[in-house]
N, C-alpha and C positions, 0 to 999 in steps of 0.2 A: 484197664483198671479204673479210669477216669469213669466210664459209663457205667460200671460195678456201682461205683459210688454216687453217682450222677440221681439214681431212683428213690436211696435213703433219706439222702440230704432234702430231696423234692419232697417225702413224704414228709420227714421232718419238722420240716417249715410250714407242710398245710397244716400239718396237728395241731401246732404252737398258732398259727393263725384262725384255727379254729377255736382252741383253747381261750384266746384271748378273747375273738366277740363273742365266744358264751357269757364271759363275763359280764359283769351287768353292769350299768353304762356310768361313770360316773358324774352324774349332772353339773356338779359345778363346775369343775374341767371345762365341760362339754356349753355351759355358758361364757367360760373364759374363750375358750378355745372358738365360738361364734361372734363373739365381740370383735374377737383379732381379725376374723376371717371377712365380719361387716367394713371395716375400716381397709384392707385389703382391696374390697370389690368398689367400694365407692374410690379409693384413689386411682384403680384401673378405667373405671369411667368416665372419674373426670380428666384425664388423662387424653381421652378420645377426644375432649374438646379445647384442649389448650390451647391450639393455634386460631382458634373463635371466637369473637366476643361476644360468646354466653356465660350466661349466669344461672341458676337455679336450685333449690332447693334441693337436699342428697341425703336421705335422711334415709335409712337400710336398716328392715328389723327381719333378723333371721330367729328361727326357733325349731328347735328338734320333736322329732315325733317317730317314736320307738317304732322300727318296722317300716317306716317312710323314709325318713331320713332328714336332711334339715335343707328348710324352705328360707331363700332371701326373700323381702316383699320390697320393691322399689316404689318411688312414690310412682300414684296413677298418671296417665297421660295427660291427666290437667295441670301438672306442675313441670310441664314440660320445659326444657333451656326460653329462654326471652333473650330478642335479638335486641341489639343497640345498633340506634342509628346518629347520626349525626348533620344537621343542617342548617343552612340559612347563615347569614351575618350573624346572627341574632343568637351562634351557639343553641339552636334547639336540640335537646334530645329527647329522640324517640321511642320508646321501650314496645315492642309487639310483645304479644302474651303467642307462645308457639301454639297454642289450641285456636286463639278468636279468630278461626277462619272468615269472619264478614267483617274483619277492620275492625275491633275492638284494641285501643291501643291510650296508653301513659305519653305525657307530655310531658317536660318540664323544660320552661320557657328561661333559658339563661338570661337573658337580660333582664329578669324582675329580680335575679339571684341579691343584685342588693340594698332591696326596698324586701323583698318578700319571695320566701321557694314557694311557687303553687303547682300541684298535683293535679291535675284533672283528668276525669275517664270521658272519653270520646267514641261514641258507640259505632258508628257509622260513618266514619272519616279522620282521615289526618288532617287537622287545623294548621296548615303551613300557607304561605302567603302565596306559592306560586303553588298550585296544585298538580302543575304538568310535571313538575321538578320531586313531587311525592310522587305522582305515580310511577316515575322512570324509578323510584329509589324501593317504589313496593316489592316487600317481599314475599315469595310463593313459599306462604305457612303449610299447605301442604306437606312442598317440598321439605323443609326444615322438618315438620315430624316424622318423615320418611329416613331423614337424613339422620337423626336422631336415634331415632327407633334400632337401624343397622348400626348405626357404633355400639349404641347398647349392648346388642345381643354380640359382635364382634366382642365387647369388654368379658362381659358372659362367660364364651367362648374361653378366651385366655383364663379367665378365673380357674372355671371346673379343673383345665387340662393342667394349669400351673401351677394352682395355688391349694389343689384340693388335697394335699397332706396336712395342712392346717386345722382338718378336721379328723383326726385320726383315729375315733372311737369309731365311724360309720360302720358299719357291718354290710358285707359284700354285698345282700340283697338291697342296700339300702343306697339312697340316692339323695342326688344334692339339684337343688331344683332354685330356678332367678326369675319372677315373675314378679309385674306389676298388675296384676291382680289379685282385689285384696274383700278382706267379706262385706263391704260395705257397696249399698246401691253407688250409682253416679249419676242418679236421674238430676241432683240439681245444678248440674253443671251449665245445662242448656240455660238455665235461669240467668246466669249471671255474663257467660261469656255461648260466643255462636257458636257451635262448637259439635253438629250432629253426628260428629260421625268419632267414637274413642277407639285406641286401641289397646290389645293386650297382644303381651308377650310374655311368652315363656321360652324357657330355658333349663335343660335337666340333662343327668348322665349319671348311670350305676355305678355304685363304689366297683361294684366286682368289674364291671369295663376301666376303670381306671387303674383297678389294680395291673391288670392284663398291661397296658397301657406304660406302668412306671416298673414290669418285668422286661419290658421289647417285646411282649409278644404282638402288640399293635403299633404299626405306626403311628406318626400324628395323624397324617390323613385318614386312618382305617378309623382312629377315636373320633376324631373330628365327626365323622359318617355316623357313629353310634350316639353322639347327642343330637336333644329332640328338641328341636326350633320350632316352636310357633306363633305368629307374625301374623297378625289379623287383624280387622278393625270390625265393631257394630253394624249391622244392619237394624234402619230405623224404619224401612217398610212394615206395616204393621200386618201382622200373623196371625187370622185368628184361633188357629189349636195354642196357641204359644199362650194369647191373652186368656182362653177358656181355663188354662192351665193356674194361670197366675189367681184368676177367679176360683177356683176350687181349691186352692191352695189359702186363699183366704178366708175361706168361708170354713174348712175343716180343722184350722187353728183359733179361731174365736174361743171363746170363752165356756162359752155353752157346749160345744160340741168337743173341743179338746180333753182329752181325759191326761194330760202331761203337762206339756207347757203351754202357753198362747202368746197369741201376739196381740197387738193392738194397731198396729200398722200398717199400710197394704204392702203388700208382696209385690216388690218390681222385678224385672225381668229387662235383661243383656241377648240379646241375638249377633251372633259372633260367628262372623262368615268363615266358612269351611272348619269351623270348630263345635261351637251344638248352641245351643241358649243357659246361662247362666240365671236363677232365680237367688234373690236375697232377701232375707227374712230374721227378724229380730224378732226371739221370743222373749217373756217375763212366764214368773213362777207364782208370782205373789204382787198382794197392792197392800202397801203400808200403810195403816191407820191411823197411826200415832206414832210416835216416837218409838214404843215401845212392841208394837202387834204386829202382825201380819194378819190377811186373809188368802187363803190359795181358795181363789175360786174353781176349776178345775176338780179340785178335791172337794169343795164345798165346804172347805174349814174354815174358823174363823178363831180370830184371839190367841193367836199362835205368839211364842217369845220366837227372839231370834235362832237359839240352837234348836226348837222345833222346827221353825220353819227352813232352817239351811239341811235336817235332815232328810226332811220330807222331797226338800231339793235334788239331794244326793241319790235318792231314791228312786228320785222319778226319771233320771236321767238314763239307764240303759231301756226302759220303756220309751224314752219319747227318738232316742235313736235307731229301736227295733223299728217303731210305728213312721219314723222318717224314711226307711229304705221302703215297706211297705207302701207306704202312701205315693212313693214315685215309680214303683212296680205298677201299681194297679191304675193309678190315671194318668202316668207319665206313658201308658200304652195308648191314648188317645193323639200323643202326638204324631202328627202326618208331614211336617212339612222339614224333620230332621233327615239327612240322609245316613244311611246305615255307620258309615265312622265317624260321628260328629258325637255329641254326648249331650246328655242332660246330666246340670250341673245346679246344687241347692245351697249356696252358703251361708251360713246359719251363726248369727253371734247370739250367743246362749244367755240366759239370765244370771244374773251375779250372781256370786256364792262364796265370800272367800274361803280357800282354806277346804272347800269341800271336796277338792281333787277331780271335782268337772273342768273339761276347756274352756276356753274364751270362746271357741270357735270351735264349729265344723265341717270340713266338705266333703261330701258325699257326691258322687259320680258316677253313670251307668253310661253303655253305648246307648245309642238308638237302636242297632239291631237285635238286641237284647229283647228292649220294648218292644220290636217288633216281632220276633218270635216267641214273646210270650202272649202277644195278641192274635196272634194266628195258631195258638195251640202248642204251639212245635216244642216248647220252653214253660213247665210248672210255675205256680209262683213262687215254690219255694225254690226253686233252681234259680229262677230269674234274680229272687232277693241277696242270695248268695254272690251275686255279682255286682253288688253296688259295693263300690268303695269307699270307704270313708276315712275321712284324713281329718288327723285333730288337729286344732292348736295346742298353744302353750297351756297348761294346767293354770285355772286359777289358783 
């Protein structure tokens, strides 16, 4: 009688759970319900580092994206933990930045504590009196971003598998993803601190594996195995299909040749070992004249009010997202030096617009093998277009 009834109850429950993400999602919930979830993932993290004396920056923006699902963004690897050190009679403390791999490093000299606190940045050494006594105290900043990097994704890890009913509109197909990779270059990071080599991590897992997961139909381990770790740092060896790439890339959003948005900036590019190359690129729509006009050069308009030019915005936008999968179909098949599972990756922060229900942001994403059997024939271009993915942000 028990397994009589065992089949209904099962159908049941899928009905009512399907029933429910048909529904449509409701956003402010689903903002509350990510706020709760941001403060969750940062107190899990920091959590990893209590018995440490680090410090750093923890600042967590998640945002949902229908059909994706909802993305944490952590800060980049520049703002990684800073070690404290401590020496000398003289109370000096040493603050390391975890990125300045060549000795980039904060002083602050206790004994001027009361005459005057000075701050000083020291590019290429610790200023301590015994210098053999700094090097025995040197820290391997490697090691700490290594060290780093694994509690992260370890925090990650517990988040998705513990904490992820806190997001409870997700829909099965839909997934919860923890990365500090965010749409913005990082080229001026080398400017300021030594620092050639960044990393990205990600972290992701399907509602519909989760659910499985909080039925028993997985163990921890089995779940464990179904989230997707990846754990990389840049390659700064220079490529040149990668830079040809970056170069066509900015020569086809100018001004003149764009028929959508453009850019005015150069196009940099992430080479991200055993992962693919990441391109970043900031378009504009319009150049404001005055207080009160626009010009979309582009369109070759001019003397536009604001509500013309935010329509013509609004408009140009499934165009300029068609011609973005297109433009990495057709010369993203030039690239040679991706191997077949790594990807080409475009992240894209769009032109302003309030209120015109375009994103902040977009990423679009293709394998390389993709690229590569559509340059060898095997794969249309319209087939090949059909498989770039694109992942918004938050609506403006």
């Amino acid at each position: 009688m028990k397994n009589q009834m065992k089949n209904p109850i099962s159908l049941l429950f899928i009905a009512l759970a399907v029933s429910v993400y048909a529904q449509k999602v409701d956003l402010a919930r689903m903002d509350r319900d990510i706020e709760v979830a941001e403060n969750a993932l940062q107190t899990l993290i920091k959590q990893q580092f209590v018995s440490q004396r680090m410090f750093f920056p923890l600042e967590i923006e998640g945002s949902y994206q229908e059909g994706f699902g909802v993305t944490f963004r952590l800060p980049p690897d520049y703002t990684t933990p800073m070690a404290i050190s401590f020496s000398g009679d003289n109370d000096n403390i040493v603050i390391l930045d975890g990125n300045a791999a060549g000795g980039g490093v904060w002083q602050y000299t206790g004994r001027e504590r009361h005459d005057r606190a000075r701050v000083e940045i020291q590019e290429d050494a610790i200023r301590l009196k015994e210098k053999a006594k700094a090097a025995n105290r040197r820290i391997n900043l490697d090691s700490m971003r290594n060290d780093y990097n694994l509690k992260v994704i370890e925090a990650a890890k517990n988040f998705i598998l513990d904490y992820n009913e806190l997001l409870s509109q997700l829909a099965p197909n839909e997934r919860i993803m923890i990365t500090n990779q965010g749409d913005q270059p990082r080229m001026w990071v080398n400017r300021y601190f030594s620092s050639p080599k960044r990393s990205h991590i990600s972290v992701d897992a399907l509602k519909s594996d989760l659910l499985q997961f909080k039925q028993g139909k997985l163990t921890r381990e089995q779940m464990l195995a179904k989230i997707a770790v990846v754990n990389t740092e840049s390659v700064d060896a220079p490529e040149p299909d990668l830079e040809l790439l970056s170069s066509i890339f900015n020569r086809l959003y100018r001004s003149d040749l764009s028929k959508t948005y453009f850019t005015d900036n150069s196009i940099y590019y992430e080479r991200l070992k055993n992962f693919g190359a990441v391109y970043y690129m900031k378009v504009y729509s319009s150049n404001q004249r005055d207080m009160f006009k626009y010009s979309m050069p582009t369109l070759k308009l001019d003397d536009l009010d604001q509500a013309t030019r935010d329509k013509k915005v609004k408009e140009l936008y499934p165009a300029f997202e068609k011609e973005l999968k297109e433009n990495m179909i057709e010369y993203g098949r030039t690239l040679k030096s991706l191997n077949d599972d790594e990807q080409l990756i475009v992240n894209v922060k769009l032109t302003r617009c309030d209120d015109c229900g375009i994103p902040y942001s977009i990423e679009a994403s293709v394998k390389a093998s993709v690229l590569k059997e559509h340059a060898s024939g095997k794969l249309s271009k319209e087939a090949a277009v059909s498989k770039v993915v694109i992942k918004k942000g938050p609506i403006q």
